[in-house]
Backbone as numpy.savetxt, mean C-alpha at the origin, in Angstrom:
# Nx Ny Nz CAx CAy CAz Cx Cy Cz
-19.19 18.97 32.78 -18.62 17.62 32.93 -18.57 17.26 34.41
-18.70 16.22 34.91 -18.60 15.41 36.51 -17.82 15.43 36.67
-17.56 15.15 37.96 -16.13 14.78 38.65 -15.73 13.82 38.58
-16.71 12.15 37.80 -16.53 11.47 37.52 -15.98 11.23 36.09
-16.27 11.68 35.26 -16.08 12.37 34.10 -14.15 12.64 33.27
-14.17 13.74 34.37 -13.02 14.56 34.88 -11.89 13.76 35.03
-12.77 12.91 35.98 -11.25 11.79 36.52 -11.22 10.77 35.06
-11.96 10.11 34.35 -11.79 9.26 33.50 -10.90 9.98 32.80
-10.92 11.22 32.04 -9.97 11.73 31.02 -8.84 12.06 31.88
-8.92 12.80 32.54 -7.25 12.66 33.60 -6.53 11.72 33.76
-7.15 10.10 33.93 -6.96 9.08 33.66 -6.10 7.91 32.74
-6.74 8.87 31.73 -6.23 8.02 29.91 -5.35 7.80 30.11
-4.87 7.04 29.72 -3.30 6.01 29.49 -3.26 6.28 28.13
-2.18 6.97 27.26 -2.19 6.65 25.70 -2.13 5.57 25.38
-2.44 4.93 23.83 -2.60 3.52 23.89 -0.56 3.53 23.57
-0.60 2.40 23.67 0.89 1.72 23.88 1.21 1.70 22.58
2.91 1.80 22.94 3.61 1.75 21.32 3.48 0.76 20.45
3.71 -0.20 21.51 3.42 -1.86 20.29 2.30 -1.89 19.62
0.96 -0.98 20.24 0.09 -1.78 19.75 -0.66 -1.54 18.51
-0.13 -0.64 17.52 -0.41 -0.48 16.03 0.51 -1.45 15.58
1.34 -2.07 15.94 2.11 -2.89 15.59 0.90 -4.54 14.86
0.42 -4.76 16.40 -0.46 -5.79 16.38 -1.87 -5.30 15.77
-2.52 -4.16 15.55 -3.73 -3.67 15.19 -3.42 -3.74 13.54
-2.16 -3.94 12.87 -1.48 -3.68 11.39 -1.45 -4.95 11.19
-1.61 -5.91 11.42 -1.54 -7.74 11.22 -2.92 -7.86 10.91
-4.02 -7.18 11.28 -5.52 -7.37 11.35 -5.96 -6.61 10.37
-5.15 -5.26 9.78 -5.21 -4.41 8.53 -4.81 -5.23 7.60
-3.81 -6.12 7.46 -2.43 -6.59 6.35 -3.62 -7.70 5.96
-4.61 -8.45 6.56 -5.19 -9.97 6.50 -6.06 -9.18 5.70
-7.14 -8.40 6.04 -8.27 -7.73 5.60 -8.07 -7.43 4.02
-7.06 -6.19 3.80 -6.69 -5.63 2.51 -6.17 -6.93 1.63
-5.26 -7.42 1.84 -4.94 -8.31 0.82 -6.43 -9.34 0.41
-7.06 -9.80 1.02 -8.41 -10.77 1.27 -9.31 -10.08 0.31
-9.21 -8.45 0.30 -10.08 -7.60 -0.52 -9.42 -7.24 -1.81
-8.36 -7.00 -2.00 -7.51 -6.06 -2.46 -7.10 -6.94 -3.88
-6.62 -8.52 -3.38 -5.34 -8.94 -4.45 -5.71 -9.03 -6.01
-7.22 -9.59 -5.88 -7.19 -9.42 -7.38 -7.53 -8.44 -8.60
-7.82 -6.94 -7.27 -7.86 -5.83 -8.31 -6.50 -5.60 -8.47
-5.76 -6.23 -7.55 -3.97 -5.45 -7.33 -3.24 -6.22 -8.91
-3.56 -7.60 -8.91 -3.15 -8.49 -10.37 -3.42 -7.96 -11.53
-5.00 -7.43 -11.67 -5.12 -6.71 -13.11 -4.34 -5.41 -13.32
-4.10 -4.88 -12.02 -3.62 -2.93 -12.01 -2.15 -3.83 -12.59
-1.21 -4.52 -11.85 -0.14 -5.05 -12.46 0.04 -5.51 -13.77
-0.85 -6.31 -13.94 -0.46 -6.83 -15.50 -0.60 -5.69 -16.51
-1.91 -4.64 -16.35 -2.06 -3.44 -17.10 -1.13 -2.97 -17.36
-0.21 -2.75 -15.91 1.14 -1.78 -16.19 2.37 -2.39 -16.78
2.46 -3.78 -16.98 3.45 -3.99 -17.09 3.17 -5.01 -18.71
2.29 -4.82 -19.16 2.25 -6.22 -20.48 2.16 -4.99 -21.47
3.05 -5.80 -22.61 3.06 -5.19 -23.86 1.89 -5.45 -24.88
0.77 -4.49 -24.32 -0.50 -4.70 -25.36 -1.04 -5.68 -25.86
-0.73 -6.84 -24.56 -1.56 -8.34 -24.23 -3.16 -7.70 -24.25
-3.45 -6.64 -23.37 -4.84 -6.34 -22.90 -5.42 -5.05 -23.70
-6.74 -5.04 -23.67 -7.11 -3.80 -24.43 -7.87 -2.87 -23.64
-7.86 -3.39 -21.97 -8.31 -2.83 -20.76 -8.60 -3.93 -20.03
-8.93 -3.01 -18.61 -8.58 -3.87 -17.32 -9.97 -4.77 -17.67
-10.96 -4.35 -17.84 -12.06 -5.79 -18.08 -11.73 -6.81 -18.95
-10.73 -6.47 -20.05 -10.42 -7.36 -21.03 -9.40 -8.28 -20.12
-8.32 -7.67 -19.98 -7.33 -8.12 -18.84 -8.31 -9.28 -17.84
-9.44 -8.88 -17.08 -9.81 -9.63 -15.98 -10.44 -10.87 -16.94
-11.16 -10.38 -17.43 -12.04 -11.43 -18.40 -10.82 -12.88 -19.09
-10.08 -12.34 -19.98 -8.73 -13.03 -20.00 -8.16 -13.97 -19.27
-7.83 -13.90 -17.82 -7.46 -14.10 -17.01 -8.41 -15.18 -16.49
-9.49 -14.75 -16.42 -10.49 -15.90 -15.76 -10.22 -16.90 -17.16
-10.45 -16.81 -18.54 -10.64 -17.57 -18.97 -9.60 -18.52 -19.24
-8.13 -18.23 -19.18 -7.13 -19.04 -19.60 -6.94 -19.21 -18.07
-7.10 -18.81 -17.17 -6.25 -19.37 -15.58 -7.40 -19.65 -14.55
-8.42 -19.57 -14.67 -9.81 -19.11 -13.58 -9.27 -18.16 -12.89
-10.03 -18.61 -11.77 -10.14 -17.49 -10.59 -8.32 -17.42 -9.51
-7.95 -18.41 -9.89 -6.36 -18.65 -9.02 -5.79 -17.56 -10.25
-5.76 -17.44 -11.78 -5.39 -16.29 -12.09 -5.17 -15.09 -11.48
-6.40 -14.25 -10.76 -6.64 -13.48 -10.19 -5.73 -13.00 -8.79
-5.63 -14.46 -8.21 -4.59 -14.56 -6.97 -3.48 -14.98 -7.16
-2.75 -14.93 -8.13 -1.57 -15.63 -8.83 -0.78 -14.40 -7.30
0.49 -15.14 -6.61 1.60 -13.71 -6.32 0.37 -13.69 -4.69
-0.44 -14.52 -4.15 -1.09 -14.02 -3.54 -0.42 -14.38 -2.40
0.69 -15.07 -2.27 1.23 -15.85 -0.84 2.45 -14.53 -0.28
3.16 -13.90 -1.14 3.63 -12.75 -0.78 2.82 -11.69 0.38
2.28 -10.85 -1.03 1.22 -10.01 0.01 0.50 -10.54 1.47
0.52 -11.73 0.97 -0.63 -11.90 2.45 0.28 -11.91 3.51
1.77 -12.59 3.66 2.25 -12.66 4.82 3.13 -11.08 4.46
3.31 -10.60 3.35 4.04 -8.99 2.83 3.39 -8.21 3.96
2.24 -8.28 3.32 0.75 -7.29 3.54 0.61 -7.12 5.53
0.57 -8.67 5.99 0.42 -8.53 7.00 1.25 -7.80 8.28
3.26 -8.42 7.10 4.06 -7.34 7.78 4.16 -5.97 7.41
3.67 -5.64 6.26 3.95 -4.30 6.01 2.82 -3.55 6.35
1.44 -4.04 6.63 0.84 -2.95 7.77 1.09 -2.96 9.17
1.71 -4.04 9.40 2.30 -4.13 11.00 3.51 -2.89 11.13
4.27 -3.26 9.65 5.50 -2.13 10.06 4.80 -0.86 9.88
4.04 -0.25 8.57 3.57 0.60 8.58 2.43 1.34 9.46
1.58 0.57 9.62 0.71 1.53 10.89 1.02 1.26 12.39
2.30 0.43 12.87 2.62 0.95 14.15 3.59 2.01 13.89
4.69 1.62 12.91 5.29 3.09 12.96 4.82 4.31 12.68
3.43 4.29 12.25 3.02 5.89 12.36 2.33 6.20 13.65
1.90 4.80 13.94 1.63 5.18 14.97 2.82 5.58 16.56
3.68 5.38 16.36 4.82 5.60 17.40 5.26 6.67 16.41
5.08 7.64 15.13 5.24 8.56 15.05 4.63 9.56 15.22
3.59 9.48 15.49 2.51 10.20 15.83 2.53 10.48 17.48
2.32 9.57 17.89 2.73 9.98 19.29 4.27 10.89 19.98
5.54 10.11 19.28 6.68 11.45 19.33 6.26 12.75 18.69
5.43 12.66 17.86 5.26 14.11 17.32 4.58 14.57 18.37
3.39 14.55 18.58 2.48 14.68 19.59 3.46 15.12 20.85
4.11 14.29 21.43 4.59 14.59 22.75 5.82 15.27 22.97
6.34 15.77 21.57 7.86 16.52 21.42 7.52 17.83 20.74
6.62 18.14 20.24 6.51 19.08 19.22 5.14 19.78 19.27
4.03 18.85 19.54 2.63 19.44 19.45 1.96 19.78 21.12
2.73 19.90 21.86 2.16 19.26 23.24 1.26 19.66 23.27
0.64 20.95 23.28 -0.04 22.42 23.71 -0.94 21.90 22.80
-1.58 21.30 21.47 -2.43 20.76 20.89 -3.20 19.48 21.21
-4.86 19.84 21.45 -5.47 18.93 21.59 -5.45 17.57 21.60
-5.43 17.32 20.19 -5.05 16.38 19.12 -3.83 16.93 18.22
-3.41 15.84 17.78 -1.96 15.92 16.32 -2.94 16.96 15.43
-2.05 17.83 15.11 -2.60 18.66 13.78 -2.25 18.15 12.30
-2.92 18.60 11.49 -2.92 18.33 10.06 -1.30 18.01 10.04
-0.17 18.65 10.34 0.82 19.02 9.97 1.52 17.54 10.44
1.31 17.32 11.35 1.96 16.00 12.61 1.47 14.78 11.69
0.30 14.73 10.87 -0.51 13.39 10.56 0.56 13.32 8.83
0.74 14.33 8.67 1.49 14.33 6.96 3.00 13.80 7.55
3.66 14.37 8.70 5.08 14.00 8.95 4.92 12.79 9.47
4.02 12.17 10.10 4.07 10.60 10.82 3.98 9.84 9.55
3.31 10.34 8.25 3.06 9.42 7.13 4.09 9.48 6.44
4.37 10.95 6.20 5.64 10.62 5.27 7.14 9.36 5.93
7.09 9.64 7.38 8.21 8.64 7.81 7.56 7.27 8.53
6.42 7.16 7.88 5.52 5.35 8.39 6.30 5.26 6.79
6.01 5.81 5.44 6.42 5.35 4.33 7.66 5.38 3.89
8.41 5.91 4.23 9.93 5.60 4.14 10.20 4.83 5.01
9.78 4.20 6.38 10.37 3.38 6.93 10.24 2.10 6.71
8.36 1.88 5.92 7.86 0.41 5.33 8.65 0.16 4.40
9.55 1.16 3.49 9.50 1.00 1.88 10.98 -0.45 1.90
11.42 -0.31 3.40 12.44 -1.21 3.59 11.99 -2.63 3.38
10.92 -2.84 3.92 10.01 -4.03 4.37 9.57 -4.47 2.85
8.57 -3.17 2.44 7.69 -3.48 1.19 8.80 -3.72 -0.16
10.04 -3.28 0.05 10.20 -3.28 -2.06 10.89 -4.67 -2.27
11.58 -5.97 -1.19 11.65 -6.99 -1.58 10.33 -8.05 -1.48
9.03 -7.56 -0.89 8.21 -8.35 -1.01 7.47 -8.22 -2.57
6.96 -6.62 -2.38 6.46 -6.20 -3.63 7.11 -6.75 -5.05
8.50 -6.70 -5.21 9.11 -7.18 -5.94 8.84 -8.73 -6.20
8.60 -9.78 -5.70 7.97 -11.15 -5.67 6.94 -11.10 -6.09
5.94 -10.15 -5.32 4.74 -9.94 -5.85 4.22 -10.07 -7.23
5.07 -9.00 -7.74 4.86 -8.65 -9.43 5.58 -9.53 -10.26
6.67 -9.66 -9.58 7.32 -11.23 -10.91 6.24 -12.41 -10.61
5.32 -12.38 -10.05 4.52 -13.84 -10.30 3.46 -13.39 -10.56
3.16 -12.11 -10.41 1.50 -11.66 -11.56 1.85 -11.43 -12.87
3.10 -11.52 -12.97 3.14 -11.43 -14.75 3.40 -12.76 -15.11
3.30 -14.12 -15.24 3.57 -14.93 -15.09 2.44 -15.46 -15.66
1.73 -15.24 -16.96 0.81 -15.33 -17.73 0.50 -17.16 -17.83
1.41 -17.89 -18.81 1.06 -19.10 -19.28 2.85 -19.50 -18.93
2.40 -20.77 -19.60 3.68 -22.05 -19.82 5.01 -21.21 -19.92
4.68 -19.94 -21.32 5.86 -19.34 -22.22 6.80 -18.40 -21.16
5.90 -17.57 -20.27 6.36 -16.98 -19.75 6.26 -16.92 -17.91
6.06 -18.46 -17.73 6.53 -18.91 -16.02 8.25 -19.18 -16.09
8.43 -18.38 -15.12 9.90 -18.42 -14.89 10.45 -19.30 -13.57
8.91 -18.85 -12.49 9.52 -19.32 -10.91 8.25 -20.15 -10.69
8.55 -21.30 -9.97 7.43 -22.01 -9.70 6.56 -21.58 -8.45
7.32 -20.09 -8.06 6.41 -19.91 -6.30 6.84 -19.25 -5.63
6.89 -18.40 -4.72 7.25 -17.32 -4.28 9.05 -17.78 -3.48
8.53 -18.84 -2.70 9.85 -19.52 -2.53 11.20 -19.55 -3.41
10.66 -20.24 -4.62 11.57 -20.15 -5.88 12.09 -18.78 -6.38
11.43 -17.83 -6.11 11.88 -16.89 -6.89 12.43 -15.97 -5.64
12.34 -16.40 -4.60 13.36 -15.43 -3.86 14.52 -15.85 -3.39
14.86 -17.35 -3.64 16.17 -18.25 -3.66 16.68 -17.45 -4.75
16.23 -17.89 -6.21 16.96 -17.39 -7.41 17.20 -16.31 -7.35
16.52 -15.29 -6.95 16.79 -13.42 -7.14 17.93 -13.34 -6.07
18.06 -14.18 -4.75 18.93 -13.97 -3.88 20.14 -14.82 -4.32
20.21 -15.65 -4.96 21.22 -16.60 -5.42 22.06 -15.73 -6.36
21.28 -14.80 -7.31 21.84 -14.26 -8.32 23.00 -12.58 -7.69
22.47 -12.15 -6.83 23.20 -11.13 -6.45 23.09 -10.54 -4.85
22.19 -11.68 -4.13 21.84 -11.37 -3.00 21.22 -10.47 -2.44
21.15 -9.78 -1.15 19.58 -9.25 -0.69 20.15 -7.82 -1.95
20.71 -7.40 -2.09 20.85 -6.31 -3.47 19.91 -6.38 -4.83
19.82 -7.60 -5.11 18.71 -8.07 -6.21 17.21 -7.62 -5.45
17.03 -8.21 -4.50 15.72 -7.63 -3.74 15.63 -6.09 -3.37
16.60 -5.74 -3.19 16.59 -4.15 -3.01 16.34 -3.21 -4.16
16.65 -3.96 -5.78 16.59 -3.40 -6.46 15.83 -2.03 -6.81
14.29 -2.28 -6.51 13.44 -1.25 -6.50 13.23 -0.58 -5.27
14.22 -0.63 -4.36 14.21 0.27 -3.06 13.70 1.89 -3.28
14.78 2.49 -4.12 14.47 4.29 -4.27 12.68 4.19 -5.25
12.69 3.41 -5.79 11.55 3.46 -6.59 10.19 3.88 -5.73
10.08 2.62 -4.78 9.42 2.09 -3.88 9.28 3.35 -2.72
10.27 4.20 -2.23 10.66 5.09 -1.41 9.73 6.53 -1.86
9.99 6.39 -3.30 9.45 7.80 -3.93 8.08 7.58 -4.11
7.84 6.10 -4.27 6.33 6.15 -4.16 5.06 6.17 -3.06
6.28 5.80 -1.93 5.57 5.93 -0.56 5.44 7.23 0.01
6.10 8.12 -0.53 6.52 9.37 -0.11 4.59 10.38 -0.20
4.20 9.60 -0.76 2.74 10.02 -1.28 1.94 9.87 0.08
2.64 8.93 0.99 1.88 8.79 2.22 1.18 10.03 3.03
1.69 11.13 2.81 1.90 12.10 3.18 0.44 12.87 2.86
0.16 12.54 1.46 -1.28 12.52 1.24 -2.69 11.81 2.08
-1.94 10.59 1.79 -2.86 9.41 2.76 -3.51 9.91 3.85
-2.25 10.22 4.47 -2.68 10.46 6.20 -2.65 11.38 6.37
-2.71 12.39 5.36 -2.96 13.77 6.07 -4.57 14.23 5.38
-5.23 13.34 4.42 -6.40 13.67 3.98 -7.34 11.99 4.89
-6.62 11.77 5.48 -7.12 10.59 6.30 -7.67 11.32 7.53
-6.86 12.35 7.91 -7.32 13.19 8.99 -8.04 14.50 8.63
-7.89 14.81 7.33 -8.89 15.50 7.02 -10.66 15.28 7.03
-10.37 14.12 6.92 -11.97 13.48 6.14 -12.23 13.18 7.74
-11.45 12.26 8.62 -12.03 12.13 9.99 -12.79 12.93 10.79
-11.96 14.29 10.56 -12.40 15.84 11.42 -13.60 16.20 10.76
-13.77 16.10 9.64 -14.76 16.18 8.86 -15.98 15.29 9.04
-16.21 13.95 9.04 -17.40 13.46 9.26 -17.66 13.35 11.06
-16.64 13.43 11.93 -16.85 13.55 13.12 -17.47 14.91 13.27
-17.38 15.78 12.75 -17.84 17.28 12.95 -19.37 17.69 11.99
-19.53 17.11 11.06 -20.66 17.01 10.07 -21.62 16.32 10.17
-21.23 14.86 10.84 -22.39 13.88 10.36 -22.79 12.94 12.15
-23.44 12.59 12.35 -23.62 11.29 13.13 -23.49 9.85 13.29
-22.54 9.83 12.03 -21.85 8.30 11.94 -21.15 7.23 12.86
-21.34 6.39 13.09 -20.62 5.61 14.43 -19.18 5.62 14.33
-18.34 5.36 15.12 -16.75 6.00 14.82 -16.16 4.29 13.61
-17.00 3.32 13.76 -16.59 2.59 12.98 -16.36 3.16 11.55
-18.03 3.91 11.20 -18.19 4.00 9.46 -17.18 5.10 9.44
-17.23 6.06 10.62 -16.16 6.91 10.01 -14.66 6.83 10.02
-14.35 5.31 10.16 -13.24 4.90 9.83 -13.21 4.27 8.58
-14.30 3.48 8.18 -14.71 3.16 7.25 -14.62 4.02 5.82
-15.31 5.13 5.99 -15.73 6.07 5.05 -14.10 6.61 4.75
-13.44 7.30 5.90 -11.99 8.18 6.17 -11.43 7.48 5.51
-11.23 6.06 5.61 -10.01 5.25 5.16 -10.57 4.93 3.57
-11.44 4.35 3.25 -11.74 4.67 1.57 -11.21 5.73 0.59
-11.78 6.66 1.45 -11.58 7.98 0.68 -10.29 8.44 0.83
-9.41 8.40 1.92 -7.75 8.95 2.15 -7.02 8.23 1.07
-7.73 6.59 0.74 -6.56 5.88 0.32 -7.06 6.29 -1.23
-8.01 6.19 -1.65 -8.51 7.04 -3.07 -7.73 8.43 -3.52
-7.63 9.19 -2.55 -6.73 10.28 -3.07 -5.10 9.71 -3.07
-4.66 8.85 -2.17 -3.48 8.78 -2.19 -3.31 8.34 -3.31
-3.77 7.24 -3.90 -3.68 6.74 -5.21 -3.70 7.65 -6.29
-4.80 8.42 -6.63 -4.65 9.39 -7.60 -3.39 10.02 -7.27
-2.32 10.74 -6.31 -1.71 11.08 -6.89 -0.51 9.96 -6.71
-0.32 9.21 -5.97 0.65 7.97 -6.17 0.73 7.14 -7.48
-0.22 7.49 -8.05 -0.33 6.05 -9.12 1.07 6.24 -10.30
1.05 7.25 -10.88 2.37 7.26 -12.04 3.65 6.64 -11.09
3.75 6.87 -10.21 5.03 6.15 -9.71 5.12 5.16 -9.14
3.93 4.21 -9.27 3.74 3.00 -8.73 4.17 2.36 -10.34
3.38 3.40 -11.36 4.06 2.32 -12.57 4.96 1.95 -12.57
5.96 3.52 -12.56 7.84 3.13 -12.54 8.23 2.15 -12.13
7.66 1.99 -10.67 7.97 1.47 -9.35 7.82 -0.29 -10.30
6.70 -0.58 -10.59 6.67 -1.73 -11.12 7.26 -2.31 -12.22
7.72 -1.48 -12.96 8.37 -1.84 -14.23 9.82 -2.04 -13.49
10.93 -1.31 -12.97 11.51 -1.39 -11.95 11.58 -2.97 -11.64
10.81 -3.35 -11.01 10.71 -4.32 -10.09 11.00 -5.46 -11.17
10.04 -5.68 -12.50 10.18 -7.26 -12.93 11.15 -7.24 -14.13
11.84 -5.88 -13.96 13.10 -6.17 -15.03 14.37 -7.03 -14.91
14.91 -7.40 -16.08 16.08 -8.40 -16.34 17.01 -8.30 -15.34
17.16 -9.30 -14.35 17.82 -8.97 -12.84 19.64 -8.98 -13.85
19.77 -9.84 -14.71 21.13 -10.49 -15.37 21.40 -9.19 -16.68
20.53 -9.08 -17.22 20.65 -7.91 -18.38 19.44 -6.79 -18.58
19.48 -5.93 -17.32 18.41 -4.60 -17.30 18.41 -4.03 -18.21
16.90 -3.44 -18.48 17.09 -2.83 -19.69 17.44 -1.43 -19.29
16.53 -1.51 -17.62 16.96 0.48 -17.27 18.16 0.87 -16.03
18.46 1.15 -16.52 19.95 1.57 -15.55 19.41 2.42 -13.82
18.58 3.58 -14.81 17.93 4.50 -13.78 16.92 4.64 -13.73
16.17 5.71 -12.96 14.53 5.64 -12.82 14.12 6.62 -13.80
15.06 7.35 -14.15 14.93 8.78 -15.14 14.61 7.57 -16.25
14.69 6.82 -16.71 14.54 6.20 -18.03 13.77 5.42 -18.44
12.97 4.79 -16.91 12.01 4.03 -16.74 10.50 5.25 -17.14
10.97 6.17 -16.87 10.29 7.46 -16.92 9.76 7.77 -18.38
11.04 7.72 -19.19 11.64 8.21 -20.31 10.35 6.78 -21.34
10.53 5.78 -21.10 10.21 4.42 -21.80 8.49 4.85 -21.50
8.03 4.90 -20.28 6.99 4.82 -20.46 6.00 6.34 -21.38
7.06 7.23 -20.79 6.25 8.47 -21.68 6.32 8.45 -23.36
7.39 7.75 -23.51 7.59 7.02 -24.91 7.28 6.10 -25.88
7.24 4.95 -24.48 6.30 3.48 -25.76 5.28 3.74 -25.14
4.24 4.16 -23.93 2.88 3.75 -23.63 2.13 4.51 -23.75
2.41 5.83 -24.56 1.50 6.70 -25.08 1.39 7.80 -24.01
2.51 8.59 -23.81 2.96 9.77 -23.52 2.04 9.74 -22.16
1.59 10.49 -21.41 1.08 10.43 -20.10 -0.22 9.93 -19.98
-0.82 9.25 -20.99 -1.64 8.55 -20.32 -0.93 7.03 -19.91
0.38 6.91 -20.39 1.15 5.29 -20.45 1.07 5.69 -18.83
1.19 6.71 -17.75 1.52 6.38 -16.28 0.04 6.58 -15.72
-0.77 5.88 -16.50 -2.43 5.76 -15.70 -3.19 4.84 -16.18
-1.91 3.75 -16.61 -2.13 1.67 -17.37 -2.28 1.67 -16.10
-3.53 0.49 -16.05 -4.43 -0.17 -15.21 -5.27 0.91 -13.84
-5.14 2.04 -14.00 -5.32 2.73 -12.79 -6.77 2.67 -12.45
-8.05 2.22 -13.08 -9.31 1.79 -13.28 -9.43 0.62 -12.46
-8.60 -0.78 -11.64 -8.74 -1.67 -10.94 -8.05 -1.12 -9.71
-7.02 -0.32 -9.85 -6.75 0.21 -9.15 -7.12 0.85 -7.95
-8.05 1.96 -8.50 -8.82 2.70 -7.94 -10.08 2.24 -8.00
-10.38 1.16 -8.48 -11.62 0.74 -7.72 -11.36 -0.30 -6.58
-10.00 -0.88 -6.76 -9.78 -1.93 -5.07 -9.20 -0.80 -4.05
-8.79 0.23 -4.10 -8.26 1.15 -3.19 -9.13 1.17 -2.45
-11.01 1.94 -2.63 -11.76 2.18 -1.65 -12.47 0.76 -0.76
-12.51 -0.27 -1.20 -13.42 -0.68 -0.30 -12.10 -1.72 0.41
-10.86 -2.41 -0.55 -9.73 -2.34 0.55 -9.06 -1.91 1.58
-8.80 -0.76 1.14 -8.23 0.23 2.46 -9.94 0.54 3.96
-10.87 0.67 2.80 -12.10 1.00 3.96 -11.88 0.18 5.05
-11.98 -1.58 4.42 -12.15 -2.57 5.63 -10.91 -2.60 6.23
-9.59 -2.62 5.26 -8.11 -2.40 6.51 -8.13 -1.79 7.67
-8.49 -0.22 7.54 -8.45 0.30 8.23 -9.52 0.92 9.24
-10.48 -0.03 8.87 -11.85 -0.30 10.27 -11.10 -1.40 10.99
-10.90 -2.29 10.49 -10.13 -3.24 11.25 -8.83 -3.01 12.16
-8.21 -1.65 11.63 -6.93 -1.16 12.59 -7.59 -0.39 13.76
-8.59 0.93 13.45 -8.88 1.30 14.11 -9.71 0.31 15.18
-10.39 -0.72 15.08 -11.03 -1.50 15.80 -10.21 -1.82 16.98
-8.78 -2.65 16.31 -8.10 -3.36 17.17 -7.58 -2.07 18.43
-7.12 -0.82 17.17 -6.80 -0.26 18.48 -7.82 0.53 19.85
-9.00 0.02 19.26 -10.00 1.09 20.53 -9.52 -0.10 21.41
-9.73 -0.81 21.33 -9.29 -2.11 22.32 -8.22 -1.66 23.69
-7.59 -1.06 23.49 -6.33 -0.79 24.10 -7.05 1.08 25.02
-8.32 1.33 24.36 -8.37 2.59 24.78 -9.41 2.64 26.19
């Protein structure tokens, strides 16, 4: 290496705390833009009483009684949700990653496997604050089929009424739900850095695709094993705010292994699911990593 060389890496400035903050606004636009209308069918799957006979029937359905605004029904949430909850979520891992890094890992190159699972597990408990009163809006207006069963005229409307009825507590409702399901993050970003080390070390890919490729595939496993508790998580969310049917999460548990056909009922809709996971998360998170080389 040069002496010119030498001095550039001696040099480096880490990138700054804020700025996964702002690189997560450019993730939040992307994913939702890709994402929302596989996210509507995975919802209605999980949550309709044998309206659908699968997610193509579901999509097909949907186009034909609502068109294509079917598809984006719930879409004004996520997008400004989406935009804050990758802002909250990938700067705070990213300012967790770096305390890990600079308190705990010093003597390491790079963050190890171990540092990328603890920055995720606490990026997802810290979003789940952000995400379970948006998410919650979300899903009361993708179930929101026809005439019979519109309740709120708009995302507006329905977070007056849910807040009118018991205040930010009604929105919190699916907080622990939401918490246990983020907790999967841990997967995310620690097979996010698996797959990175991996095609950086294997292949000759430009650091874009292998953000590209990393982020597809991290968010694909996270899902497989996140998905049963995203059901909970959703059933949770669009129940009777005035007369619940489930008290606890143990029962939400209990209902689905019961009416939806024992464990395959916690893998309703997981087929739109996991097919918007990879090429959503791919472009999110080319777009995060983008913003942040910027800063490098």
């Amino acid at each position: 290496m040069s002496e010119k060389q030498e001095q550039v890496v001696v040099d480096k400035k880490p990138v700054p705390r804020y700025a996964g903050f702002i690189a997560g606004v450019f993730s939040g636009v992307m994913k939702n833009t890709v994402g929302h209308p596989f996210d509507s069918v995975k919802v209605r799957m999980q949550t309709s009483e044998g309206r659908f006979k699968g997610p193509l029937d579901c999509t097909l359905k949907t186009l034909k009684n609502e068109g294509v605004y079917g598809l984006y029904k719930g879409f004004t949430p996520p997008l400004v949700g989406w935009v804050f909850m990758d802002s909250v979520m990938l700067g705070s891992l990213h300012v967790y990653r770096r305390f890990l890094k600079e308190n705990f890992f010093q003597k390491d190159e790079r963050l190890p496997l171990l540092g990328h699972c603890l920055a995720g597990l606490g990026a997802g408990l810290t979003v789940s604050f952000v995400a379970a009163p948006i998410e919650q809006l979300k899903a009361r207006l993708q179930v929101q089929y026809d005439a019979k069963t519109k309740i709120f005229k708009g995302p507006i409307d329905c977070l007056v009424r849910l807040v009118r009825y018991d205040g930010l507590r009604t929105l919190y409702k699916g907080l622990i739900p939401t918490m246990i399901f983020r907790t999967n993050f841990v997967v995310w970003w620690g097979t996010y850095d698996i797959f990175t080390r991996w095609f950086q070390n294997h292949t000759n890919l430009s650091t874009a695709s292998i953000n590209f490729w990393s982020g597809g595939l991290s968010a694909t496993m996270f899902w497989i094993a996140a998905y049963p508790s995203d059901v909970v998580k959703n059933i949770v969310m669009i129940d009777d705010v005035k007369n619940p049917r489930f008290k606890r999460y143990s029962d939400v548990v209990k209902y689905v292994y019961n009416e939806k056909g024992g464990i395959r009922g916690f893998g309703k809709g997981f087929l739109p699911c996991i097919l918007r996971s990879f090429p959503a998360n791919a472009a999110a998170l080319t777009a995060f990593e983008f913003v942040m080389r910027l800063w490098q």
